[in-house]
Phi, psi and omega in degrees: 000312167326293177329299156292321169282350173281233183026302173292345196273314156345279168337287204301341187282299168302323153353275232271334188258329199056248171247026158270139147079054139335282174317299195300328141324325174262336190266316175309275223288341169263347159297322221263357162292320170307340235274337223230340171271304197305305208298321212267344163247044173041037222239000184317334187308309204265006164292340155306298152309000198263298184278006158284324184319295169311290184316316174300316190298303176272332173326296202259021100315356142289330170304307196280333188273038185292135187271190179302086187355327189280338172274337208302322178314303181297312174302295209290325172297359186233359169257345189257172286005291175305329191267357174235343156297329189264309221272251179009287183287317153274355173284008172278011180285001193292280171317345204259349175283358192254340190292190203260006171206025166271017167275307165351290174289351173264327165329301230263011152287330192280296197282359164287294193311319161306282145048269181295300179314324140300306161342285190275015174276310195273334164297330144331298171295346176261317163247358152299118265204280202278152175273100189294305181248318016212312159325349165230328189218092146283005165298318244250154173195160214277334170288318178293344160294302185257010157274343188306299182303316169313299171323307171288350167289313200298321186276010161273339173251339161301281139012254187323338202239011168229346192204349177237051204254036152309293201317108187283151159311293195276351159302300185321324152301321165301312204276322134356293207282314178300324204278348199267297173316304185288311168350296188260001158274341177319321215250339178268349163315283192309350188274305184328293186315292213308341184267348229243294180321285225093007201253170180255314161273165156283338184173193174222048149323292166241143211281147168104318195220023137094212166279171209266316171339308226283353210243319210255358187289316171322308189306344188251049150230007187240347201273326218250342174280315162322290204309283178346286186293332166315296186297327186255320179267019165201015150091023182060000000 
């Protein structure tokens, strides 16, 4: 996971910078990467210092390194953007793998979201008509939205009835619609940048299927939701 979030931040950086502010790119990716060793050795107290360090630190390589005055907000804002999008949101996979039933719970986040994400790919592409968004996703449609919620119900009863069954029926259905929800705003989150860019990918990591982004955006609106009900609503 250490890997997978340098890598992504990577990605996310060159998005936004292209080949400006190099150094400061590679250094956002290797702090907002400790974010996954500190969590994983119980070490969170220090994330608050970690991430004031980080603030102080480009501030003043943007002070001393100056780019074109008129940019520095938008650049020096897209790299602590990347160091609280990323390392944050996917580091709640941390805790939720340490709880006493997170591998569980981490399964059964990957198969709603594939899930959803099948679902509203293909009923979209067969019968979708209306434009869920078009300003940000003009793929997307209202119909592939709510095949996305079908999809994630199923695979939510699928889920309770082969590996998971603390899980009540109508939780599972609640739980099923948020993740189908938070899922898919995630992915229209990552679309905004990427239209934000001017790019069609976050990148070509992987060939055929784009950036590593293109693969993780649902997940980093599903992880930080996952974890919350894990932990508060069934007791860790």
């Amino acid at each position: 996971m250490t890997l997978v979030l340098f890598l992504s931040l990577v990605e996310f950086n060159r998005m936004g910078l292209g080949t400006e502010h190099r150094l400061e790119q590679w250094l956002a990716a290797i702090i907002g990467a400790t974010v996954i060793p500190l969590l994983f050795y119980e070490n969170a107290a220090l994330l608050f210092p970690l991430l004031t360090g980080a603030v102080l630190l480009f501030s003043l390589l943007f002070l001393f390194r100056l780019p074109a005055i008129t940019e520095v907000h938008h650049r020096l804002g897209w790299i602590i953007l990347g160091l609280v999008y990323l390392p944050f949101l996917l580091g709640h996979l941390i805790p939720l793998r340490l709880l006493a039933d997170g591998r569980q719970w981490i399964f059964m986040t990957l198969i709603v979201i594939m899930s959803c994400d099948t679902f509203a790919y293909f009923v979209g592409s067969k019968i979708g008509k209306r434009k869920l968004y078009p300003a940000v996703s003009p793929n997307k449609s209202v119909e592939g939205a709510v095949g996305g919620l079908i999809g994630s119900i199923v695979a939510m009863m699928v889920v309770k009835f082969t590996f998971f069954p603390i899980l009540g029926v109508f939780d599972a259905v609640l739980i099923g619609l948020l993740l189908a929800v938070m899922g898919q705003l995630g992915d229209l989150f990552e679309s905004l940048l990427k239209r934000a860019c001017q790019v069609k990918d976050s990148g070509n990591m992987i060939p055929g299927h784009g950036g590593i982004l293109d693969r993780l955006d649902s997940l980093l609106f599903a992880f930080p939701l996952v974890y919350y009900i894990a932990r508060y609503g069934y007791g860790g």
